[in-house]
C-alpha positions as CSV (number, residue, x, y, z in Angstrom):
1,X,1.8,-10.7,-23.2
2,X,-1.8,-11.8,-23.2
3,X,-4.7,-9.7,-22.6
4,X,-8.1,-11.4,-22.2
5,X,-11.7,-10.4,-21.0
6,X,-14.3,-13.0,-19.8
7,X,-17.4,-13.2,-17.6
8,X,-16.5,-13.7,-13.6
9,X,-18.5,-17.0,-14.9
10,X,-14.8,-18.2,-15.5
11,X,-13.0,-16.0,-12.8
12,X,-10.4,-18.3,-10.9
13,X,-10.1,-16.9,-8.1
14,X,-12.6,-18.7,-6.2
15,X,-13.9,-22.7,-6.1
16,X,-12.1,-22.9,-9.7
17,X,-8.7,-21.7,-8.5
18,X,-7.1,-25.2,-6.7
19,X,-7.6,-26.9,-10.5
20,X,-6.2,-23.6,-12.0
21,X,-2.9,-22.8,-10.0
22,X,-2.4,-26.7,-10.0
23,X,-2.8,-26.9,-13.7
24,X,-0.2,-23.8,-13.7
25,X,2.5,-25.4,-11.2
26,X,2.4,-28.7,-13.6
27,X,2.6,-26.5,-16.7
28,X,5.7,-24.0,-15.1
29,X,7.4,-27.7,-13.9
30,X,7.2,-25.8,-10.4
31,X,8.9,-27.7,-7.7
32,X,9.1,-25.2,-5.1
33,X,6.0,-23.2,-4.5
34,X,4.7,-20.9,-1.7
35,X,0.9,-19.4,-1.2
36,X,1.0,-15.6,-0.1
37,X,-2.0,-15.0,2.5
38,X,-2.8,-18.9,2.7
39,X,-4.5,-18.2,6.0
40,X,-7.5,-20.8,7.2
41,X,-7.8,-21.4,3.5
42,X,-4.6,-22.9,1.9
43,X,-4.9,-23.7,-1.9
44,X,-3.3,-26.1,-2.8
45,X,-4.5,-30.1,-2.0
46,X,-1.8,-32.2,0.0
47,X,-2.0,-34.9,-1.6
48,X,-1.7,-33.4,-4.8
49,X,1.8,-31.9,-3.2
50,X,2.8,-35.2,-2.3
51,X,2.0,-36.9,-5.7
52,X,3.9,-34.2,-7.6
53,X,6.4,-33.5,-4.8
54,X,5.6,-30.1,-4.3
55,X,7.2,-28.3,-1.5
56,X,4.8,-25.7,-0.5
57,X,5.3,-22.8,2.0
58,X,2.6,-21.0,3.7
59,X,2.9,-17.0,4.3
60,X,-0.1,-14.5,6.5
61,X,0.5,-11.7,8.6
62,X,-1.9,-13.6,11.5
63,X,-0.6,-17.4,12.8
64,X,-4.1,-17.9,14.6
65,X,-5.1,-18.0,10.6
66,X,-3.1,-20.7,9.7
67,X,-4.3,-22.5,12.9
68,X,-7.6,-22.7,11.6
69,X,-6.5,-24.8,8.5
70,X,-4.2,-26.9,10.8
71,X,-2.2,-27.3,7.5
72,X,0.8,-29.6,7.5
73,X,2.7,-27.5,5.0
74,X,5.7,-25.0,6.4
75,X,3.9,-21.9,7.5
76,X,6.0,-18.6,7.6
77,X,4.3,-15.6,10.2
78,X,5.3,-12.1,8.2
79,X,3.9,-9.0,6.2
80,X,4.9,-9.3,2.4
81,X,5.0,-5.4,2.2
82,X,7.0,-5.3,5.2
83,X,10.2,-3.6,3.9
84,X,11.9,-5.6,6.2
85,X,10.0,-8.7,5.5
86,X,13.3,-11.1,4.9
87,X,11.5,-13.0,1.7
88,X,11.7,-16.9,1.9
89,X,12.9,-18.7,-1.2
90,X,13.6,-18.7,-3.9
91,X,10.8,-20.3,-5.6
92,X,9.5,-21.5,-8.7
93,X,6.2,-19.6,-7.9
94,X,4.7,-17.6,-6.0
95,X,0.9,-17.1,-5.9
96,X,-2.2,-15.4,-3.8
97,X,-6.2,-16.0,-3.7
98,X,-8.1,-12.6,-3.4
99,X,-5.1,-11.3,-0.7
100,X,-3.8,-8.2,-2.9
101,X,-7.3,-6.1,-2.2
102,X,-6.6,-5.8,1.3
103,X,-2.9,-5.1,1.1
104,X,-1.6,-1.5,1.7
105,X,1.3,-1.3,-0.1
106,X,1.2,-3.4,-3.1
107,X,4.4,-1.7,-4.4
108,X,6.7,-3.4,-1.7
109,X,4.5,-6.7,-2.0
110,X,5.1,-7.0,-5.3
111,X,8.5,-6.4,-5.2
112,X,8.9,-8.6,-2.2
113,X,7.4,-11.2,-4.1
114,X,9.8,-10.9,-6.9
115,X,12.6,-11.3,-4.4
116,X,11.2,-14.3,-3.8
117,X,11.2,-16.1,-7.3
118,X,14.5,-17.8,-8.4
119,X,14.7,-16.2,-12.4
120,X,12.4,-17.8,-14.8
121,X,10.0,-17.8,-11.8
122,X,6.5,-16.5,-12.0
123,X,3.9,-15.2,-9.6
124,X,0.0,-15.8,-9.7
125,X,-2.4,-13.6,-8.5
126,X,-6.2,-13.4,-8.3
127,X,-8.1,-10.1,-7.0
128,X,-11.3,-8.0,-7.1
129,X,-10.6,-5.0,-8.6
130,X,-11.4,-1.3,-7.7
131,X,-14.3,0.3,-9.9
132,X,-16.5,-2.3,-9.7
133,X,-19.8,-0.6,-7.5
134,X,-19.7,-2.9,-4.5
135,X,-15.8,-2.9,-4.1
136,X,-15.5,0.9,-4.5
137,X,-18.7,0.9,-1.5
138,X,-16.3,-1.2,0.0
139,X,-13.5,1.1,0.0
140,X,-15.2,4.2,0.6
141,X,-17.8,3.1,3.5
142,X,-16.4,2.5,7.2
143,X,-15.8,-0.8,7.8
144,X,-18.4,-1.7,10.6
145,X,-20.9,-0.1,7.7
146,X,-19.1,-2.6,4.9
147,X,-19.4,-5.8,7.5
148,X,-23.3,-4.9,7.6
149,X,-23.5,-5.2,3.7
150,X,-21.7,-8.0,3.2
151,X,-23.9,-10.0,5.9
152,X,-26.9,-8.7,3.7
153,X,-25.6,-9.5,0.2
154,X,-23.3,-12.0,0.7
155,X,-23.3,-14.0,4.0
156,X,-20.3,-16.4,4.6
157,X,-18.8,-18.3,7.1
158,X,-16.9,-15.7,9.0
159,X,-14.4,-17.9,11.0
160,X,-12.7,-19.6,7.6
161,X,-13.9,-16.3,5.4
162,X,-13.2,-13.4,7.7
163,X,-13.5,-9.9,6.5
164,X,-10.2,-8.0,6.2
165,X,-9.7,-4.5,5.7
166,X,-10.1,-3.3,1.9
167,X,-7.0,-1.4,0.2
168,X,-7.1,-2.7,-3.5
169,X,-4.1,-0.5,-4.0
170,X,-3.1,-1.7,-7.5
171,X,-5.9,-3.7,-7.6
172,X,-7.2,-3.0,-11.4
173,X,-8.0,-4.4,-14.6
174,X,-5.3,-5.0,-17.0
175,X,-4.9,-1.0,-18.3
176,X,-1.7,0.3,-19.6
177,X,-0.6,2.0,-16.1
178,X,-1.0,-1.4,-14.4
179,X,1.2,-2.9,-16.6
180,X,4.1,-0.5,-16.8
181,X,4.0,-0.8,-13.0
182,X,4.6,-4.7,-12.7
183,X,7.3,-3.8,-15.8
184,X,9.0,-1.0,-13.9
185,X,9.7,-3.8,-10.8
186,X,10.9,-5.6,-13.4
187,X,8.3,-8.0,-14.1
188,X,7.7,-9.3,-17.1
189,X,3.9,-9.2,-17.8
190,X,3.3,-12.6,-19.2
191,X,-1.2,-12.7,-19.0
192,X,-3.7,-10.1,-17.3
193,X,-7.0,-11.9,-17.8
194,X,-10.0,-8.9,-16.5
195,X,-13.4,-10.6,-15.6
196,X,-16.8,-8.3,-15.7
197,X,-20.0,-8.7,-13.4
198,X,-20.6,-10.0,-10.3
199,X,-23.1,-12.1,-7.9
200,X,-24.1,-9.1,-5.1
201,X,-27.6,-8.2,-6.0
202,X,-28.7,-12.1,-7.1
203,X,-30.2,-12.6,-3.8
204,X,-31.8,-9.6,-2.9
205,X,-32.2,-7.3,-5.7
206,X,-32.6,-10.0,-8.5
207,X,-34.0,-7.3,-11.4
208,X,-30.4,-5.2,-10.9
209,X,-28.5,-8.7,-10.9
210,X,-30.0,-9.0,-14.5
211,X,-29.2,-5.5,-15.6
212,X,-25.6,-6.0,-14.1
213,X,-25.3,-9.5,-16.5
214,X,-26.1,-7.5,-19.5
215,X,-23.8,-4.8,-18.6
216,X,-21.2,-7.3,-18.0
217,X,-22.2,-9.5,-21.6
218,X,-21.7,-5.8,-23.3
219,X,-18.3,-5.0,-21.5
220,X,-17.1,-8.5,-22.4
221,X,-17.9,-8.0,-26.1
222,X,-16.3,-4.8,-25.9
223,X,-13.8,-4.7,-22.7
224,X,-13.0,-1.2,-21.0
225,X,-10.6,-2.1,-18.4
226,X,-11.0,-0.2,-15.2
227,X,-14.6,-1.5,-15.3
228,X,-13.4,-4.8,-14.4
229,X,-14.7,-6.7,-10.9
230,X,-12.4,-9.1,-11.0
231,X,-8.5,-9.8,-12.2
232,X,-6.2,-12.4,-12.8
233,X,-2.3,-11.8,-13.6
234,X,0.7,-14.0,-14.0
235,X,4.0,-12.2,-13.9
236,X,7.7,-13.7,-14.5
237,X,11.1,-13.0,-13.0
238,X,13.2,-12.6,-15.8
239,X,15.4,-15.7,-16.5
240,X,18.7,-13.0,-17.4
241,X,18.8,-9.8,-15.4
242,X,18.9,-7.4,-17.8
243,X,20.2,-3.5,-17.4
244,X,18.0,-1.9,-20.2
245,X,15.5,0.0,-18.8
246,X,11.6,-1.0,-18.5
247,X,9.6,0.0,-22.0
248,X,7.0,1.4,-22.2
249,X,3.9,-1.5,-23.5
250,X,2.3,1.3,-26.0
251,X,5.0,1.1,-28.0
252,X,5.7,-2.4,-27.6
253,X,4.7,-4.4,-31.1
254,X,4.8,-8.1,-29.0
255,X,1.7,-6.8,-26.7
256,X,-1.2,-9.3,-28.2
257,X,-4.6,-7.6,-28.8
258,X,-7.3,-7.9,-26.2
259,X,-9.2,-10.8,-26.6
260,X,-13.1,-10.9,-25.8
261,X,-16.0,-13.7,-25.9
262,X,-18.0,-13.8,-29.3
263,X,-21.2,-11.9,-29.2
């Protein structure tokens, strides 16, 4: 397992994810691949698919989403933490784009998800994590107060980049709790990468946008995990079930030591 801390600088979960998850399907040999909450904004390029015969399948909870992206990959209409959401598959991965903060029950997701996977599989996920200040606002405020802020801070095209509901259930930085939850699914936690700052007050309040970029330089150069705004985690189906029970990672000696940017 690999723990690393960076900047959100290098955070893939938005413009830099296409070049990211296809640099992971070519590195996994992944044939079979399917995007969870693809929506108006599938992932992955077409043509790439069709240079590297990728078969992609498309999953959202809403079809007038995926009408948006009129997408010529297979689209499946279903809620992944649906526990009687009959999983598509099996796949060689299975990956989301800042979906898991507004499920409810990323429990059943997840283990949906690993359903999914044919062993040896692995699932990508980006997300914003809890404890950062504008996503715990964005938790505790009403949502009607939540759309107002975001129009203020961080005004977007609402018809391809519509607001959903915020849950980030499971939605944290890579602490010890996260990962003996993924283990006791039965994942095995192969990277949880934890990105600090953010780009909230840059237009509006810029002197607290450069107090929040030292604060995140300092928690980079020394990382406390549920201060993270931002996450990235691969998981993998084991290729061999296995009936041992999940260990505890604190007294695992194969858990690598958190890696964080030189000063």
């Amino acid at each position: 397992m690999d723990i690393v801390y960076r900047l959100t600088d290098d955070f893939e979960g938005w413009e830099l994810f296409p070049p990211f998850i296809q640099d992971r399907i070519l590195r996994a040999g992944a044939r079979r691949v399917c995007e969870v909450g693809a929506g108006a904004n599938p992932a992955l390029d077409p043509a790439f698919a069709r240079e590297h015969g990728i078969d992609c399948t498309l999953i959202d909870t809403e079809a007038a989403e995926f009408e948006k992206a009129n997408s010529a990959y297979p689209t499946v209409v279903g809620d992944i933490c649906d526990p009687r959401f009959a999983p598509p598959g099996p796949f060689d991965m299975v990956f989301s784009r800042m979906v898991f903060e507004h499920i409810p029950d990323a429990r059943r997701a997840h283990a949906n998800i690993l359903a999914m996977l044919r062993p040896g599989g692995l699932a990508v996920h980006c997300f914003s994590t809890l404890y950062c200040l504008p996503f715990l606002v964005n938790r505790l405020v009403p949502d009607r107060v939540s759309d107002v802020l975001l129009d203020i801070f961080a005004k977007r095209d609402r018809y391809h980049h519509e607001k959903f509901p915020a849950r980030y259930d499971w939605c944290r930085g890579p602490t010890r709790r996260q990962i003996v939850r993924f283990q006791g699914l039965g994942y095995d936690v192969v990277e949880y990468r934890g990105y600090f700052g953010h780009g909230y007050y840059l237009r509006k309040l810029r002197p607290l946008h450069t107090l929040e970029r030292a604060k995140a330089r300092l928690l980079a150069r020394h990382p406390l995990p549920l201060w993270t705004s931002y996450a990235t985690i691969i998981l993998a189906k084991p290729a061999e079930a296995s009936s041992a029970p999940p260990h505890h990672p604190a007294a695992d000696p194969h858990i690598a030591e958190p890696h964080a940017p030189p000063a």
